[in-house]
C-alpha positions as CSV (number, residue, x, y, z in Angstrom):
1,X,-22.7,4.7,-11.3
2,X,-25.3,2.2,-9.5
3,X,-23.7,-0.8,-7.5
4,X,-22.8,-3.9,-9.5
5,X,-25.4,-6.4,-9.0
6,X,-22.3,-8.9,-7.9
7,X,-20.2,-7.5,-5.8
8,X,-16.1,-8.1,-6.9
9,X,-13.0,-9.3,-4.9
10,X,-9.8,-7.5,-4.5
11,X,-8.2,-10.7,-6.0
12,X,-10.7,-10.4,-9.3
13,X,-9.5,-6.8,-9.6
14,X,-5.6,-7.7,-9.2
15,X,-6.3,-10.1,-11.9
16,X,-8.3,-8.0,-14.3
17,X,-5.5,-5.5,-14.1
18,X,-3.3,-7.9,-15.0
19,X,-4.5,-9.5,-17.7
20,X,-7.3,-7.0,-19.2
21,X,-4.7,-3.9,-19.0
22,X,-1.7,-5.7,-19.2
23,X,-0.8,-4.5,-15.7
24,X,3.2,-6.0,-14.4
25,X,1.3,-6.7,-11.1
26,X,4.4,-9.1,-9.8
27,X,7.1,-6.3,-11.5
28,X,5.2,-4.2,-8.9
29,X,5.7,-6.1,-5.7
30,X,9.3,-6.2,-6.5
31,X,9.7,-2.4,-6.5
32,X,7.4,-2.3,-3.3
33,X,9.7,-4.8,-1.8
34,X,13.1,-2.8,-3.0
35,X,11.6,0.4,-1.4
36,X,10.9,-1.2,2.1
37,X,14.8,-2.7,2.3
38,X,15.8,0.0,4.8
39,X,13.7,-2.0,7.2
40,X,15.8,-4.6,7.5
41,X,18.0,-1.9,10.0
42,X,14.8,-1.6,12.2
43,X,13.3,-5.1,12.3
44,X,10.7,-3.7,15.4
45,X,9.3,-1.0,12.9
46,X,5.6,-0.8,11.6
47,X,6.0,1.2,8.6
48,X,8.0,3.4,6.5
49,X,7.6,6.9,4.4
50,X,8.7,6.4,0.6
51,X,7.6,8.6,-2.0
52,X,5.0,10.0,-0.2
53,X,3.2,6.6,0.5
54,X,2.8,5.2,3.8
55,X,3.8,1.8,3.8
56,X,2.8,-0.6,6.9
57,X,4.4,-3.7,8.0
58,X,2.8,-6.8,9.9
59,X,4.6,-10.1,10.7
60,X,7.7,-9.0,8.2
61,X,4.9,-8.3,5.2
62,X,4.3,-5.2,3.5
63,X,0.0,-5.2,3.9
64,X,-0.8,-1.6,3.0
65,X,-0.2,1.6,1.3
66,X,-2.0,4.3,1.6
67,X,-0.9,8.0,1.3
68,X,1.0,9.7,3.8
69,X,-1.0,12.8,4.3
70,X,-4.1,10.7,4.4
71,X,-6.4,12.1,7.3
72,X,-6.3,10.4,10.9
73,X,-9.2,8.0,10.6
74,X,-9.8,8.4,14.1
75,X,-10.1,11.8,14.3
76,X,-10.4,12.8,11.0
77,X,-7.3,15.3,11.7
78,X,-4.5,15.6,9.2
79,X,-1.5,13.7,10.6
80,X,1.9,15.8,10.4
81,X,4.0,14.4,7.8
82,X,7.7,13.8,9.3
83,X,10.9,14.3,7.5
84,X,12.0,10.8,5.8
């Protein structure tokens, strides 16, 4: 597929999931933000395993998700998963 001619936000994509495909986009931060409550028993952590996701923390904010067996971008190395 060739490049759109315009390129397209993050924020227009969030949106046309949510109201093209009828995407529950705030119903979906609420089950992020239920899976991260452990946290609050180590407020100097930077992230927590759930579900096989990866989930980082900045300034009390959940800002990412990526996978959890997701290769060191570094060294391109596949980072040992630890028990949850």
């Amino acid at each position: 597929m060739k490049k759109p001619r315009f390129p397209v936000t993050d924020h227009a994509v969030l949106r046309y999931l949510e109201h093209a495909m009828g995407v529950d986009v705030e119903g979906i931060r609420r089950q992020i933000g239920h899976k991260v409550v452990i946290l609050n028993d180590h407020p100097g952590a930077s992230g927590i395993l759930v579900d096989g996701l990866r989930l980082k923390v900045a300034r009390g904010c959940i800002v990412t998700v990526q996978e959890a067996s997701r290769p060191d971008r570094h060294t391109g190395r596949q980072r040992r998963n630890r028990p949850e």
